[in-house]
N, C-alpha and C positions, 0 to 999 in steps of 0.2 A: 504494500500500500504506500509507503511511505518514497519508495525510490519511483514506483508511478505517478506518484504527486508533483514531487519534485520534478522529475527529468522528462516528464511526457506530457501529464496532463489531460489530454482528451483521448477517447475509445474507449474501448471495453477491456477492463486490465485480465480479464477472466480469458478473452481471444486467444487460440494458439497463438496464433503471431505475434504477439501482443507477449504472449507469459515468454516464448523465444525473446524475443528483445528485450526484455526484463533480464533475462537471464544473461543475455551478451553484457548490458548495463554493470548488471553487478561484478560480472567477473573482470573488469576496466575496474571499478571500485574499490572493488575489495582486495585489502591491502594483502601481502603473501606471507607478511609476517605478524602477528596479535590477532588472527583471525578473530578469534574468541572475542578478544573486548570490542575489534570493529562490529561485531556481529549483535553482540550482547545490547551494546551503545544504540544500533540500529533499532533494535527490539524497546528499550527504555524509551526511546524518543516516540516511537511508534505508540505506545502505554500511556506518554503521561502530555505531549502537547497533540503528534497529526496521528488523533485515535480517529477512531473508522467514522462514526456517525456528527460529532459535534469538533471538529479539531480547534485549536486557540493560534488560528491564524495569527493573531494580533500580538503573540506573544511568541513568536517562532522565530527561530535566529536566519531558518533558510526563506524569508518569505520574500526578500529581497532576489533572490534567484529561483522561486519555485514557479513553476508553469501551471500549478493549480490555484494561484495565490490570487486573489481571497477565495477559496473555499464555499463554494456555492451547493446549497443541499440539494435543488435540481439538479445536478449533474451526475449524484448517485444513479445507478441502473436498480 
C-alpha cells in the first residue's frame, strides 16, 4: 500500500501488472543490507501514518513526493 501511494498513485494496486511493478519498485528500494529494519520501518509507517482506510496525509514526511498526496477516499476501489 504504502510504496503504491507513494511511487504510483493511480490503478488498481490489486492488477497483475500492477502487483509486477510493485514488485520491480521494491526490489530498486530495498536496500541489500538491514533488510529487516528497511522492511520492518516500511510496515510501522504503513500502521501508524499511510494506514489503509483514513491515512494522516497532513502529517507524513513523504507527502511532498507522494503521487497519492492528499489522499482522496474516492479513489479507494
Amino acid at each position: 500500500r504504502v510504496l503504491f501511494r507513494v511511487f504510483i498513485g493511480k490503478g488498481d494496486p490489486k492488477a497483475h501488472a500492477m502487483r509486477r511493478h510493485l514488485w520491480a519498485t521494491s526490489e530498486v528500494l530495498v536496500p541489500r543490507r538491514e533488510v529487516f529494519d528497511f522492511n520492518q520501518a516500511l510496515m510501522d509507517f504503513g500502521a501508524m501514518v499511510c494506514v489503509a482506510r483514513a491515512p494522516k496525509c497532513d502529517e507524513c514526511p513523504m507527502a511532498r513526493h507522494c503521487r497519492s498526496y492528499p489522499f482522496k477516499a474516492e479513489r479507494r476501489r
